[in-house]
C-alpha positions as CSV (number, residue, x, y, z in Angstrom):
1,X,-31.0,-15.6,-0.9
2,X,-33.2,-18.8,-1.2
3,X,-31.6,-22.0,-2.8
4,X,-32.2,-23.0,-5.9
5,X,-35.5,-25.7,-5.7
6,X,-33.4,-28.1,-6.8
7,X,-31.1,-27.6,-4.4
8,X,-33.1,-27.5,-1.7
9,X,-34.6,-30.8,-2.8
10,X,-31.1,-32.2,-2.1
11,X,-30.9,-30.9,1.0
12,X,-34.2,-32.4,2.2
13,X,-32.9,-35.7,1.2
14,X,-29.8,-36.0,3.1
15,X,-31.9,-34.5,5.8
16,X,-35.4,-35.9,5.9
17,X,-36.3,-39.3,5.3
18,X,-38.8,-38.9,2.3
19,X,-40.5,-41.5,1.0
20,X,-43.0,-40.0,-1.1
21,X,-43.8,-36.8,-3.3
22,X,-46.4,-35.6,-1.1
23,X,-44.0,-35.5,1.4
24,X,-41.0,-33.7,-0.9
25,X,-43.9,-31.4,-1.9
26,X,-44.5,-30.5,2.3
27,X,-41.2,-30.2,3.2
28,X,-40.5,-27.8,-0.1
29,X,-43.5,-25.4,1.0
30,X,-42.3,-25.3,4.4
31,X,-39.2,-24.1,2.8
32,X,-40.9,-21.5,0.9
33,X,-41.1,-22.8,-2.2
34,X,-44.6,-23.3,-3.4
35,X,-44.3,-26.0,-6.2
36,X,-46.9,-28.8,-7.6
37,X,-46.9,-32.5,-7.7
38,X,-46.1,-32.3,-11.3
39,X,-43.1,-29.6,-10.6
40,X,-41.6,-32.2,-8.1
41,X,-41.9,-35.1,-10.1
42,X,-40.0,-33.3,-12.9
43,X,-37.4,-32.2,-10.5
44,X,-37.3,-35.3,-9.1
45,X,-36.6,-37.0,-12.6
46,X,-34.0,-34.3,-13.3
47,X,-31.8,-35.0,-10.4
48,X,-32.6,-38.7,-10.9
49,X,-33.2,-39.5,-7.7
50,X,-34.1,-43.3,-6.8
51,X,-35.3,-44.9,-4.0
52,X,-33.0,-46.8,-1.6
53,X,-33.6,-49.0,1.5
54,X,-33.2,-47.3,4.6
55,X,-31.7,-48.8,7.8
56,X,-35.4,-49.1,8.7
57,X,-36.5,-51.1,5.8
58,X,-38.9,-48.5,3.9
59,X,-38.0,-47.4,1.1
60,X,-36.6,-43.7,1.1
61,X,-35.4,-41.2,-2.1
62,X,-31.7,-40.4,-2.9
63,X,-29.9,-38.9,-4.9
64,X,-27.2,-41.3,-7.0
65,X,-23.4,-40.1,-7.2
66,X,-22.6,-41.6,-10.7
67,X,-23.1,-43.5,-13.6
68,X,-22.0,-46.6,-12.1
69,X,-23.9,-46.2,-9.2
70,X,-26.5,-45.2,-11.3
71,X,-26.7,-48.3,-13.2
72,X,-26.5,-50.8,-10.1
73,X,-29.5,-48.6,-8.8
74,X,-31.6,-48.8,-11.3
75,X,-30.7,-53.2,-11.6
76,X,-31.3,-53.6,-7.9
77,X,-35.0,-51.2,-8.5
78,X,-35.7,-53.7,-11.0
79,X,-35.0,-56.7,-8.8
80,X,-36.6,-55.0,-5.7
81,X,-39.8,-53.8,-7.5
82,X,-40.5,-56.3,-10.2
83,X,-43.3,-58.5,-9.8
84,X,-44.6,-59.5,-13.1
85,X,-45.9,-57.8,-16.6
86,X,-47.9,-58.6,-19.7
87,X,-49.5,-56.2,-22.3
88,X,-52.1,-54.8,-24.1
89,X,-52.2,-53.3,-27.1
90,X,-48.6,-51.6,-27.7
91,X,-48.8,-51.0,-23.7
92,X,-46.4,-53.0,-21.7
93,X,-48.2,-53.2,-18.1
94,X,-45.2,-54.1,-15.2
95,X,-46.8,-54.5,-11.8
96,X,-44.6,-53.6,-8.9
97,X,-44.0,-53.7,-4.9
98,X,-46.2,-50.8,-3.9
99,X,-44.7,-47.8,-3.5
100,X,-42.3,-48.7,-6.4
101,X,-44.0,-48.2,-9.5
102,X,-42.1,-44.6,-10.2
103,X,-38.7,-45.9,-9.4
104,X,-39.2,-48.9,-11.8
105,X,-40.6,-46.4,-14.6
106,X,-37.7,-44.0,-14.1
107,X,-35.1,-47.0,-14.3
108,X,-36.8,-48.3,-17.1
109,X,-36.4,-45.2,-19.2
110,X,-32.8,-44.4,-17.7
111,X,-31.9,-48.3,-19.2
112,X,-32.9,-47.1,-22.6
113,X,-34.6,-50.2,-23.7
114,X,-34.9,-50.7,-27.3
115,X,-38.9,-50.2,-28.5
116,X,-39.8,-48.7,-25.0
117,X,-41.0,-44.5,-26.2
118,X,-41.0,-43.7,-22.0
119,X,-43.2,-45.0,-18.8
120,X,-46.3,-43.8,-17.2
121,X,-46.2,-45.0,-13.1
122,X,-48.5,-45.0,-10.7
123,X,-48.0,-46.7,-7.2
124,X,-47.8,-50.2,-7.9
125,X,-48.3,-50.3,-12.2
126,X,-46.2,-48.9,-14.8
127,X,-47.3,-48.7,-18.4
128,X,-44.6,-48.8,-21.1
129,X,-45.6,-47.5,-24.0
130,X,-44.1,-49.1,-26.9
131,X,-42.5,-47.4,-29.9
132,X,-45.1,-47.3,-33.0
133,X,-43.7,-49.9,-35.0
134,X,-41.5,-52.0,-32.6
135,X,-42.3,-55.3,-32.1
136,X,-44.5,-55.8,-28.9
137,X,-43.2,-59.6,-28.3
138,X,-39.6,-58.9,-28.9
139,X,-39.7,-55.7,-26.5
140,X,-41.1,-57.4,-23.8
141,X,-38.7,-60.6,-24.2
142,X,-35.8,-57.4,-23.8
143,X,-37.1,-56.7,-20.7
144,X,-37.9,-60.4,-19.2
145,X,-34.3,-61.0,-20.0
146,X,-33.3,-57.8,-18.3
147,X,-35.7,-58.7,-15.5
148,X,-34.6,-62.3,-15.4
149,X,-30.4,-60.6,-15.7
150,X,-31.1,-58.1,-12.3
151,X,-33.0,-60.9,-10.1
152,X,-29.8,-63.9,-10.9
153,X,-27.2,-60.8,-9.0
């Protein structure tokens, strides 16, 4: 009996060195499992998986053990990944390191951040849309003093 996907995403974690969802996406169809890049993603989001620094120095995906953890994660995404932000509109546009733009979306919405409705990433750009009548200004102050909080640890 195969594994459920999910599970067998775990086990190519702690296995593989994966640092992107093309990858995930090869390994899983070697496994069998014949998935798309939008099926991984939302796994991926589901077991809220992050990426951490490898002995290497690339950047690889894990999975996070709890909600401590989980919170340190997502404060040392944001002061790994963060390069700078401004918006447009009620769009919140945060550039990132390359590679980092989903970790910083996924720890964006994980932190709950009042006025945020959820992120959009790409590889290095993240779009925040902001909740129809939020403030704009007072959002993105929120997260410049979140930003400002994860790069003083």
């Amino acid at each position: 009996m195969k594994p459920d996907r999910k599970e067998m995403i775990l086990e190519i974690i702690n296995k593989y060195n994966i640092s992107n969802q093309e990858e995930l996406r090869a390994k899983l169809l070697d496994e069998g499992y014949d998935v798309t890049q939008g099926t991984v993603s939302k796994d991926m989001r589901a077991l809220m998986l992050t990426k951490v620094q490898g002995n290497d120095g690339k950047l690889y995906y894990k999975a996070v053990s709890s909600a401590v953890d989980l919170s340190r994660k997502y404060q040392n995404i944001l002061r790994d990944g963060f390069i700078r932000m401004t918006t447009s509109g009620n769009i919140i546009v945060v550039r990132t390191v390359a590679g980092m733009a989903m970790a910083v979306g996924a720890a964006l919405d994980a932190m709950e951040i009042p006025g945020i409705a959820g992120c959009i990433a790409g590889d290095d750009t993240v779009f925040a849309a902001v909740c129809d009548g939020a403030d704009v200004t007072k959002t993105i102050r929120s997260m410049e003093k979140l930003f400002e909080d994860t790069r003083n640890r």
